[in-house]
C-alpha positions in Angstrom: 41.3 3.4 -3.5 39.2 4.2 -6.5 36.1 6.0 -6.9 33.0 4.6 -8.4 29.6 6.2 -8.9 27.0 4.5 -9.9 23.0 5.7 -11.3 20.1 3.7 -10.9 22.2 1.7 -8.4 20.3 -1.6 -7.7 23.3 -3.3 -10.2 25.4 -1.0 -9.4 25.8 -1.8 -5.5 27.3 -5.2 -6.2 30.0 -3.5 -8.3 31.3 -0.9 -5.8 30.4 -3.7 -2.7 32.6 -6.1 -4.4 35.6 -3.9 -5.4 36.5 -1.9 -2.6 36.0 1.3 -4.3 34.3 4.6 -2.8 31.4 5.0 -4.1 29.1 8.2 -5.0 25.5 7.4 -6.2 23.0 9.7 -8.0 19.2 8.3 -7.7 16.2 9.9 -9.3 13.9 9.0 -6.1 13.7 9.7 -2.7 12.5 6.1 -1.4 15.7 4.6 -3.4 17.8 6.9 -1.6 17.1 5.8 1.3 17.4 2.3 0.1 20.9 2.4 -0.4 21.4 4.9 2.2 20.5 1.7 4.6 22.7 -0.6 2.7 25.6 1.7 3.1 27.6 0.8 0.5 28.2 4.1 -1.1 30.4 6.6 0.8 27.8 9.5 -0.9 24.1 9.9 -2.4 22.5 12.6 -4.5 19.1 12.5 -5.5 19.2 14.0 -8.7 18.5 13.2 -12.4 20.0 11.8 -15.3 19.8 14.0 -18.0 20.6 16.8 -15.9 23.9 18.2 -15.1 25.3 16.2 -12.4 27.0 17.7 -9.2 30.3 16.4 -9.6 33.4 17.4 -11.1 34.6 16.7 -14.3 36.7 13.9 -14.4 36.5 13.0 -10.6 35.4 9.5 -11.2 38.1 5.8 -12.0 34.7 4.9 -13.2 30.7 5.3 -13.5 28.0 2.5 -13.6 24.7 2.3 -14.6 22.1 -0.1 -14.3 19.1 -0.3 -15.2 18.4 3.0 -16.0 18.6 3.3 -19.6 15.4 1.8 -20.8 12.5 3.2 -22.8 10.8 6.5 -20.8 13.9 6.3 -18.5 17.0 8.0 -18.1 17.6 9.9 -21.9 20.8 9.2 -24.2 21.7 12.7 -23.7 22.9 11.3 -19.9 25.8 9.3 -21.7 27.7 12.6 -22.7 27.6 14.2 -19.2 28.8 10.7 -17.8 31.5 10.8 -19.6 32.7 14.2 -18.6 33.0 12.9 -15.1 34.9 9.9 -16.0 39.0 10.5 -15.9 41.1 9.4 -18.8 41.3 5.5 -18.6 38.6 4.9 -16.5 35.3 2.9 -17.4 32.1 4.0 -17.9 30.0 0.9 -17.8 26.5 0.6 -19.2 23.4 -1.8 -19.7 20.5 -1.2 -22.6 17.6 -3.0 -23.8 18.6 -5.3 -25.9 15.0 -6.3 -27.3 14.1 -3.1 -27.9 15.0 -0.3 -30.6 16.4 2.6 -28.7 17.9 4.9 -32.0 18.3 7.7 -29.5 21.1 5.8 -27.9 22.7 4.7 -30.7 22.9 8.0 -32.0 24.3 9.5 -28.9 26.5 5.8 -28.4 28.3 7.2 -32.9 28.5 11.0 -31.6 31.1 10.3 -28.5 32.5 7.1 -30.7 33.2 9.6 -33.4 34.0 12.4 -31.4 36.9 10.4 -29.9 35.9 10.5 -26.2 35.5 6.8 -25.6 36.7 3.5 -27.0 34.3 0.2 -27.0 36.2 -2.5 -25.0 34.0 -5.1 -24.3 30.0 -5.6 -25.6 28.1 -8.4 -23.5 25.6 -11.1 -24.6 22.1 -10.5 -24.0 20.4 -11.6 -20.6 17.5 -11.2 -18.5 17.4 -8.8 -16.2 14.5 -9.2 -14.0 13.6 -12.5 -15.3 10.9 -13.6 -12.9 9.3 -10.4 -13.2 10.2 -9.3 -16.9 11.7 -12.3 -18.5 10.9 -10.6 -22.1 13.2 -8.4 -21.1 16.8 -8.8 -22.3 19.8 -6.3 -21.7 23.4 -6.3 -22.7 26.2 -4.8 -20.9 28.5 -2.6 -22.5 32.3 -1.5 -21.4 33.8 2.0 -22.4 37.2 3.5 -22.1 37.1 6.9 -21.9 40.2 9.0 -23.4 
């Protein structure tokens, strides 16, 4: 079986839900917690930060999610390094980021671990709305990494 985490984990429940996979979730809010607490999808929740060293082991997870959670005055770019450390060899961190905004932080960090050989690009979605009856200015675009 693998093991999934996911952050933010509103998209990220329909990932580990339809894969089989354990999953571990890290949420930045008590009330969320127990939001997917009640769903019970994930075999573990943390309520901690993004940005901050995570709990977990390096290179403990097949692969690591997030949804949602890198947009403007959210979770910073700094988050993507530390992600990576928990991700084994050949397994997938998977990501979504504005799309209609300019985040350089993110792109900066994104060249850094390019250049720095701990990640290959596989797969960079179209845009799309996100919340669309709520935000529909808001467009995202998914983005699939390989982690060496």
């Amino acid at each position: 079986m693998r093991k999934q985490r996911g952050s933010g984990c509103g998209g990220s429940i329909a990932l580990v839900a339809n894969t089989g996979a354990i999953g571990a979730a890290t949420i930045n809010a008590a009330g969320m917690l127990e939001v997917a607490r009640r769903k019970g999808v994930y075999a573990e929740l943390a309520c901690c930060a993004l940005g901050e060293a995570l709990p977990y082991a390096e290179r403990c997870f097949d692969a690591v999610t997030v949804a949602g959670a890198f947009t403007p005055g959210h979770a910073p770019a700094s988050s993507l390094a530390d992600l990576v450390r928990l991700v084994r060899p050949g397994g997938y961190l998977v990501f979504s980021l504005r799309d209609d905004v300019a985040q350089p932080d993110f792109t900066a960090a994104i060249a850094d671990l390019t250049r720095a050989g701990a990640w290959n690009l596989l797969h960079t979605g179209a845009p799309f709305q996100s919340l669309p009856k709520v935000e529909p200015h808001v467009r995202n675009r998914l983005y699939v990494y390989s982690v060496n």
